[in-house]
N, C-alpha and C positions, 0 to 999 in steps of 0.2 A: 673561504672561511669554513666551507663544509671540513676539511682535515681537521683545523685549528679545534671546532667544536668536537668532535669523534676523541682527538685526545684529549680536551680538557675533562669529556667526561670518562674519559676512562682514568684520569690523574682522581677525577673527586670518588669513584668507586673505589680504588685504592685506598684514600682515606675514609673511605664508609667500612671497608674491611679491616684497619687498623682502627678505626673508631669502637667495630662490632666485637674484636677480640681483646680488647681495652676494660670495655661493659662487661662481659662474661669475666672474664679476670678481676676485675674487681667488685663485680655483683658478687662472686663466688667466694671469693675468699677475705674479704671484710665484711662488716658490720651495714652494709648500703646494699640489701637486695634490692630494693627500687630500682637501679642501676639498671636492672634486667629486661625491666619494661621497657625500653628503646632497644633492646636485642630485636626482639621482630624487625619492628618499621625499618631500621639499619641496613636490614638482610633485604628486606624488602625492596628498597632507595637501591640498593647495591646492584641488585639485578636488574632494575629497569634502567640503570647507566651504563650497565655493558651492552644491554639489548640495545642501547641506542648509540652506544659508540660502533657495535658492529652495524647494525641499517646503516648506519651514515657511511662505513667503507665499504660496503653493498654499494650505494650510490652513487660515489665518488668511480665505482669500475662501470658500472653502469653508464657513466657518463662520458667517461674513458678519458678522465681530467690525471696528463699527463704528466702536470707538474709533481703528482704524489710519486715516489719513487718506486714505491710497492708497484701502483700501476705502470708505470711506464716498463718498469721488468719485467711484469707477469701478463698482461694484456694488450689489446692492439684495437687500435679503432676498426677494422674489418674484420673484427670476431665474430661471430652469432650472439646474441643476447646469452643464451643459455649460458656458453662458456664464457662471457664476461660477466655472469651471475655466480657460476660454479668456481671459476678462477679468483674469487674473493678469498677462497680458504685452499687453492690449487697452489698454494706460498707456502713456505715457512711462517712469517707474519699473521697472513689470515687464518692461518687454521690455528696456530695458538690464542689469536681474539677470538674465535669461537670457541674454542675450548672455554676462554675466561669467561663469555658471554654463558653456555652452558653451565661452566659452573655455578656465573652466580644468579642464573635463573633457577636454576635446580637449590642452592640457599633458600632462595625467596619462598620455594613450592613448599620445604621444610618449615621454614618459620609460621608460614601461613596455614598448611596444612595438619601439622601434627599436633596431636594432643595427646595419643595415649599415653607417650613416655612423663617419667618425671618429672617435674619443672627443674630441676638440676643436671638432670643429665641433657634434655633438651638443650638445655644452654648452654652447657660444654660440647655437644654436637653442633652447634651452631660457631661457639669459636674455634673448633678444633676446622671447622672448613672455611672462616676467615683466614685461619694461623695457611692454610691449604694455597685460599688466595693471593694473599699476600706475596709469595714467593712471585706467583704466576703472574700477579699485576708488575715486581720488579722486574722480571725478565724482561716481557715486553716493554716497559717506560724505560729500563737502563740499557737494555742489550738488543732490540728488537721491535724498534719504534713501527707500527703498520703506515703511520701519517707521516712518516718525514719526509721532507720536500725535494725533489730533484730542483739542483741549482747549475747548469739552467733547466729549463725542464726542454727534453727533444721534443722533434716535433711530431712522433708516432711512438707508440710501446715498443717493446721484442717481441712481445708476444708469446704466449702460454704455450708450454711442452706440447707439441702433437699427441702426445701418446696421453695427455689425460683430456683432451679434447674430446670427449666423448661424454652421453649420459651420464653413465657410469660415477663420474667423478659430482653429480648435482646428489647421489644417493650413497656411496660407500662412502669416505672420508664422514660425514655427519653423522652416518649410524656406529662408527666405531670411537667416533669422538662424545657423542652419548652415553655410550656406554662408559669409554672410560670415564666420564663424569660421574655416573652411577656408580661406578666403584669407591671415587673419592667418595662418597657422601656413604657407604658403607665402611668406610675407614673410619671416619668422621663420628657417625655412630659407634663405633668401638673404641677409638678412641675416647670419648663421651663417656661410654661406661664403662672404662678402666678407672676411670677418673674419679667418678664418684661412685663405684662400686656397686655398680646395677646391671650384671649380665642375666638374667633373666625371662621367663616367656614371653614378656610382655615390651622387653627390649630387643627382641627378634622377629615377633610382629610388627612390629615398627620401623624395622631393618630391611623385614623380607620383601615389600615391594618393591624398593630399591634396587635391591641384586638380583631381583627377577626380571626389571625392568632392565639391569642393564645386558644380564646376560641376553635376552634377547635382542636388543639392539646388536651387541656383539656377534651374534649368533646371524642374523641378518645383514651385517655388514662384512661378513666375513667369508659369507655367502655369495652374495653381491663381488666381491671382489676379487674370488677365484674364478667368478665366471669372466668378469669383466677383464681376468688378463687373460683367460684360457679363449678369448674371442678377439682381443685386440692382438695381443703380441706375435699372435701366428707363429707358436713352437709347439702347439697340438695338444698341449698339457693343461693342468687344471692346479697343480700344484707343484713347487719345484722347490720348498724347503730353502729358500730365500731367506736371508737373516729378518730381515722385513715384514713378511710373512709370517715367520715363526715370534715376532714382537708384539704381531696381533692376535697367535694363538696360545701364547701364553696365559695373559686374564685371561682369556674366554676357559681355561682349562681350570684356573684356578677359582674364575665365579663359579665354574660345572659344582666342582667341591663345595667351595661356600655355598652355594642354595639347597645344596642335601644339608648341609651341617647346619644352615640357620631355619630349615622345613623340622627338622629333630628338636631343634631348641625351642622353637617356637611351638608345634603340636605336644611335644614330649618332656620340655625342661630338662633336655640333657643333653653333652657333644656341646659346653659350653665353655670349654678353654680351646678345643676346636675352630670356631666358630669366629672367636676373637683372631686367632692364629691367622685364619684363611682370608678375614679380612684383610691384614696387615699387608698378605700376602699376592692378594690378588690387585692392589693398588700397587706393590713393589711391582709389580709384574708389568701394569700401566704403565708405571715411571722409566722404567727398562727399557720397557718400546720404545719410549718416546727419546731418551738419549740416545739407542741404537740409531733412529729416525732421523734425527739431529744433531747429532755431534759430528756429524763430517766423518768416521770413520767407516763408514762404509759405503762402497761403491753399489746401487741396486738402481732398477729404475722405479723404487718405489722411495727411495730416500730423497731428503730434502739436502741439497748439499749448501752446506752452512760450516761459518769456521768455528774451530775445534774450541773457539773463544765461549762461545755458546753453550758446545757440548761439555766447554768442564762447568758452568752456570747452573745446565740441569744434573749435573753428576752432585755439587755442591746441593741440590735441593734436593735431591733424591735421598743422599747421607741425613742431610736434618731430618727429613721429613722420615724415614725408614730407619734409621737408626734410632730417634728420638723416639720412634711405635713402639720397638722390638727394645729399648730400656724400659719405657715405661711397662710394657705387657712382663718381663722380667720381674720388675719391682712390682705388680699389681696383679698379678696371675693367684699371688699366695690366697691373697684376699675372697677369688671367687672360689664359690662352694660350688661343689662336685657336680651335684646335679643329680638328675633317676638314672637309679639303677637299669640295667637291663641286662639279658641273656645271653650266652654266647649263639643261640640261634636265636636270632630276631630282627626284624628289619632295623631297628639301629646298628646290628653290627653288620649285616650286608651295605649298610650306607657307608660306614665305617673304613670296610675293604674297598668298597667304590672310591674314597677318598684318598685312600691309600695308595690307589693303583693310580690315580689320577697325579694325586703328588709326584711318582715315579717317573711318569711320562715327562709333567712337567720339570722336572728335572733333567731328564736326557737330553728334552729337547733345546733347554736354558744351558747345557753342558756344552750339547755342537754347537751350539749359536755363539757363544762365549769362547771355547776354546781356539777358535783359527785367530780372533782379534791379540789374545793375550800370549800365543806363539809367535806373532807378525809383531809384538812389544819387542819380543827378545830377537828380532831379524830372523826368523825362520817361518815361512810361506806355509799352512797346511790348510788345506782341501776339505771341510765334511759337508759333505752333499746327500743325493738321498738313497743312497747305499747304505749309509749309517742306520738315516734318520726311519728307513722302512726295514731295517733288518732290527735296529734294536728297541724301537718302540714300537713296530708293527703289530708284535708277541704280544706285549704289554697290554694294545687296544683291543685285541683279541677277546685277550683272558676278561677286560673289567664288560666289556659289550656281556660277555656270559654273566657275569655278576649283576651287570642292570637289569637285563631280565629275570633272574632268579631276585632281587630285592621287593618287589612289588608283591610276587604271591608269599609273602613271611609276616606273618605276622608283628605286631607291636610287640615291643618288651620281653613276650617268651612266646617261643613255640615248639614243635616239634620236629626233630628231624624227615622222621618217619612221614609228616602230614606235610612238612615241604615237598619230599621225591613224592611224595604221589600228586601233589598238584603239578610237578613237571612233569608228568609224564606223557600227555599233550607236545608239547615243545620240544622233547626230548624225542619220540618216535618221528615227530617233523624235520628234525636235525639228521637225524639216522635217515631218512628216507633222501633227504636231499644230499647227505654222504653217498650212497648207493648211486643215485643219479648223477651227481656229479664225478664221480670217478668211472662209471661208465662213458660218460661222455666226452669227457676230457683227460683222464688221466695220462701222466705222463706229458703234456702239447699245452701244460702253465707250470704257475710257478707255485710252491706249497702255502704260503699267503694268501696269495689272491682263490688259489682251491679251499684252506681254511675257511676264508670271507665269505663264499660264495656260501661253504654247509652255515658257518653259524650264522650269516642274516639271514635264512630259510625256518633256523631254529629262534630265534630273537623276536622274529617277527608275529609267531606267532605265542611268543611267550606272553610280550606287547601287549594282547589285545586279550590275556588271560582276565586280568584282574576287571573286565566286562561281564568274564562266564559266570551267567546262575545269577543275574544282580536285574532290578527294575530298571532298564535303561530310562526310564522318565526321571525316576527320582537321584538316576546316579549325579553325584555334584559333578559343576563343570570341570572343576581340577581335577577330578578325576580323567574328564576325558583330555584333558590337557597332558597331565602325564602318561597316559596312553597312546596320544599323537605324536609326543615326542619322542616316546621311545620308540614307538614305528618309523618314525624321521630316521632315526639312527640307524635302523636296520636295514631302510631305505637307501640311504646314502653309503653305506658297509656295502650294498649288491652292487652299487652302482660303478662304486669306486674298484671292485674285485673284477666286475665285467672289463671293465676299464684296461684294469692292468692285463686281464688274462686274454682277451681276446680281440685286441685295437689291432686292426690290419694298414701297414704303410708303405706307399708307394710312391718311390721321386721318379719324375719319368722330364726328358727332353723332344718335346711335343712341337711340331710343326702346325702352321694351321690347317684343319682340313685331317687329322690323324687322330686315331680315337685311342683310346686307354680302358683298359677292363681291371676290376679289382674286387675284389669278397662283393660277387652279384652286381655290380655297379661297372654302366658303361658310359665314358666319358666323353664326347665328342668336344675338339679344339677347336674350333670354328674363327677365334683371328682375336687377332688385339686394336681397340680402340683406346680413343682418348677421351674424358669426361672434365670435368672441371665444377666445384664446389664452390662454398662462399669463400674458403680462403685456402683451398687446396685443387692441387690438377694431380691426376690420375692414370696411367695408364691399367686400363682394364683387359681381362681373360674374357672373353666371351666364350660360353659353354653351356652343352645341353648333355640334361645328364638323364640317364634311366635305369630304373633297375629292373632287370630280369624281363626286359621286355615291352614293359611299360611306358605310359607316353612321357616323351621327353620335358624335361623338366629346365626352365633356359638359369643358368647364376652367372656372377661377372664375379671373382676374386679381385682384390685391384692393388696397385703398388703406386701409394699417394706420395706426393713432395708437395713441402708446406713451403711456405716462402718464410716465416716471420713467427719462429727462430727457423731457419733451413733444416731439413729434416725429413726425413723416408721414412714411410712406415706401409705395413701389409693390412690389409681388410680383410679375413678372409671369410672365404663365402659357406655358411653353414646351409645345409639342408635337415631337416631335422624329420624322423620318421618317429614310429611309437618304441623302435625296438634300436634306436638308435642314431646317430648324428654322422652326417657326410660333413667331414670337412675338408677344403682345398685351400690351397697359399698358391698361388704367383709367386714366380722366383725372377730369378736375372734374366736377360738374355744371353744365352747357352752360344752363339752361335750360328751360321747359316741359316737363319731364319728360324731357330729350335730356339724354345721357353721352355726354363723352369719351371715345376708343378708339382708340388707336393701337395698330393693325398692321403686322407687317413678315413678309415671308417672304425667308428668308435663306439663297439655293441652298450647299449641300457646304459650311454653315460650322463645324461641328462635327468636318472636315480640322483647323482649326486644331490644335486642344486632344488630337485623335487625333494628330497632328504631334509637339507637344511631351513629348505620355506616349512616344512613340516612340522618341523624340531621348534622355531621361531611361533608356527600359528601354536604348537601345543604350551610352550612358553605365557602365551596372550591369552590362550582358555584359561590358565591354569592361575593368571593375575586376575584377570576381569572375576572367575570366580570365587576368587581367597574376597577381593575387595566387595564385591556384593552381598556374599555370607556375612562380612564385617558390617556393612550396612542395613544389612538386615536384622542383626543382632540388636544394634543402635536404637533402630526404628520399634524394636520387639521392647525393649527396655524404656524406651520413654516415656510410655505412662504411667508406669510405675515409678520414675523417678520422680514424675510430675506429681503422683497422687502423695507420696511420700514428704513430697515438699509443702 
């Protein structure tokens, strides 16, 4: 009966969210505002039915009750708790109930929480992410039941993909699936005041936690999941421009944009047809992924392979839901006013160019991603991989990193040219200095990108930490130091990523046991292969002792597991992590006459990266906790004077 209830309540959320966009529909446009007052409680009821239809298919894998067919596919009665916890949303199925679960908790947090907007726009924010649900409750009740019954049911699962059998999968999937939650509900909001004509400062303050919230989650999970394949897959890499991949850095490119453009509209009342635009955009970007993800045409191992029956379901939602934005913003654009003025040197218009170059990127990368699908339409095969993707957007992240850092010391509204080059001039002789250095060091033995990266994250970084100079640090706000930490995040991650390229040393060597291997300072003794054994995998392992430069031996095992349920090989490989950089090894085949496969790589300051992105993520979460406390504080400032007034 556990299934039976999971779907009925997710059948009766369905009808709380055609009930909610029902109420705002005709609260709005007839004579019966009353109608409006059961908006909340709606939104409310709506969330706490997905919350509970997802627990209960939590439970049901937890329990490992094989008659639900979701389970018996995705799970196995000798799994570890964790991956029969994590393998709830390790489906097609369950990560779209979470998604609907997310969304309509995140409704409920709006209904409950917000006040400053309208009472009319509010409530078109609230149906326009009903009208959201809606599509998302038919998919899964018409196309994608989580609870339907295996008839009969076997007597064990298949069992969960090896390869997301890991941590990994209990923390990326749910932070990127929040995120794009966040986005809907910044749609939702734009959509809201296209409707009744309220783009404004006070409808961006309103917005802004939202897209701050989700681009960090995005920002985190995106994080999370370059490391998590750059350590499970064993190809030595951190990124490979995967269609997949580039699904989940699309929004995150285009919230980058919308949080400059709704921080302008919101402090400044201006960049307000921007702002509407970015939202539109950065949920099309969501909806993107999510077909690329799901529509069965493509081959990754990050995709859900589901038939194409599905992918034209979300291609039909995506049309309504993005087309119906991009008419109404058409028809209702005329309506919003301009907004303040500001200068052509001013940090509005550095934010401006930042969005600009940002959009560009986004686009190249939405070009390669797109293009090889709609060539393979017409029977013809083409390849973009990350040749393209690092030769023509490489330039592009380049140029806008030198923009991020010059937007912060510019003044509001107008400034001077003159009084900008002199505040760079710090950051500017730090750039020049690490050009000098760096081309004494390496010139000529990299490649001009990754030499690029290396001067401007040397100049970035300390452009970064300008807008601290000559300031009270006690009384600096915390968003301040949150935009601070992020843009050091970026610079961080720009050094990490250029050491990476420019200076990763690799070595495949056919190793006996008992024969040692030397590589960039690092000496590797092969010492022999054993066998291990797991809760539901065995192993053959490398056993090795490794040192560098003389140092005491340090013991790792790389390992080449076989899963029984679904069958399947996968590589462990064994990291040693130092301050200045990361040893890593993979186990290969066996080579022959008692010779093993072994590939090494040593991978100078690559672990910048992933310290970058937690950076970028913590300065994100200064930068909310501080906007929302100054709000609170303001509240707290004002109430007795609202009180004495009354």
């Amino acid at each position: 009966m556990i299934a039976e209830a999971g779907l009925a309540a997710l059948w009766l959320a369905a009808a709380l969210a055609f009930l909610q966009l029902a109420l705002v529909w005709f609260g709005l446009t007839t004579d019966k505002p009353d109608l409006l007052s059961a908006v909340r409680p709606t939104a409310v009821m709506q969330g706490v039915l997905t919350a509970l239809s997802f627990a209960l298919l939590v439970t049901l894998f937890l329990r490992s009750d094989m008659s639900v067919a979701l389970v018996a596919s995705n799970s196995h009665s000798a799994k570890p708790w964790l991956y029969k916890f994590a393998g709830t949303w390790g489906n097609h199925e369950g990560s779209m109930l979470l998604w609907v679960m997310v969304m309509g908790i995140a409704g409920a947090a709006v209904a409950l929480f917000e006040r400053a907007l309208r009472r009319d726009t509010h409530m078109a924010t609230l149906g326009a992410q009903a009208m959201i649900s809606l599509g998302f409750y038919a998919f899964l009740l018409f196309s994608s039941n989580p609870f339907a019954r295996a008839n009969p049911a076997p007597p064990d699962g298949q069992g969960l993909n090896p390869l997301l059998q890991d941590p990994g999968l209990a923390f990326h999937p749910p932070t990127l699936y929040l995120g794009y939650v966040g986005l809907s509900v910044a749609f939702s909001f734009a959509v809201g005041a296209l409707l009744t004509r309220n783009v404004d400062a006070t409808f961006a303050r309103a917005m802004r936690p939202w897209v701050l919230a989700a681009w960090i989650l995005l920002t985190l999970g995106i994080t999370a999941g370059s490391y998590w394949a750059y350590y499970e897959l064993g190809w030595g890499g951190w990124w490979f421009w995967d269609p997949v991949e580039n699904a989940s850095l699309m929004p995150w490119l285009a919230a980058t944009a919308l949080l400059h453009s709704v921080t302008v509209l919101a402090t400044r009342d201006a960049l307000r047809a921007w702002t509407i635009m970015l939202a539109v955009v950065a949920f099309s970007m969501s909806m993107v992924g999510t077909f690329l993800v799901r529509s069965g045409i493509l081959t990754s191992v990050h995709a859900f392979a589901v038939d194409p029956e599905r992918g034209t379901f979300i291609l039909g939602l995506l049309a309504l839901y993005i087309g119906g934005a991009l008419a109404l913003f058409g028809l209702r654009i005329g309506t919003v006013r301009e907004g303040a003025q500001f200068e052509l040197v001013s940090r509005e218009t550095m934010l401006v160019v930042n969005n600009l170059l940002l959009s560009v990127i986004l686009g190249l990368v939405l070009i390669g991603t797109l293009y090889p699908l709609m060539t393979e339409a017409f029977g013809h095969k083409v390849s973009v991989g990350p040749p393209y993707f690092d030769r023509i957007a490489g330039p592009v992240a380049l140029v806008l990193v030198m923009f991020m850092a010059a937007g912060p010391l510019t003044r509001w509204r107008k400034d001077q040219a003159q009084a900008v080059a002199g505040r760079m001039i710090v950051p500017i002789a730090v750039l020049l200095l690490a050009l000098a250095a760096v081309s004494v060091l390496a010139w000529g033995r990299i490649g001009l990108l990754p030499f690029l990266g290396l001067v401007i994250a040397a100049g970035v970084a300390v452009g970064s930490l300008a807008p601290l100079w000559k300031r009270n640090l006690r009384r600096t706000p915390l968003f301040t130091y949150g935009m601070v930490i992020a843009h050091l995040g970026c610079a961080v991650s720009l050094a990490g990523m250029a050491a990476d390229s420019a200076f990763t040393v690799e070595k495949l060597v056919a190793a006996r046991p008992g024969e040692t291997v030397t590589t960039a300072g690092w000496t590797l003794r092969f010492d022999g292969i054993s066998t291990v054994a797991g809760d539901n995998w065995t192993a053959l392992q490398a056993d090795m002792q490794v040192s560098r430069r003389g140092g005491d031996p340090i013991a790792i095992h790389p390992q080449a597991r076989f899963f029984t349920s679904p069958p399947t090989n996968t590589t462990e490989a064994a990291l040693l992590t130092r301050w200045d950089g990361q040893l890593y090894v993979v186990l290969g085949q066996e080579a022959g006459e008692g010779r093993w496969q072994i590939r090494i790589w040593w991978k100078p300051l690559v672990t910048l990266i992933w310290l970058g992105g937690m950076m970028i993520a913590l300065g994100g979460a200064l930068a909310l906790l501080g906007r929302e406390r100054r709000g609170w504080i303001q509240k707290l400032r004002r109430r007795p004077a609202i009180v004495a007034a009354a």
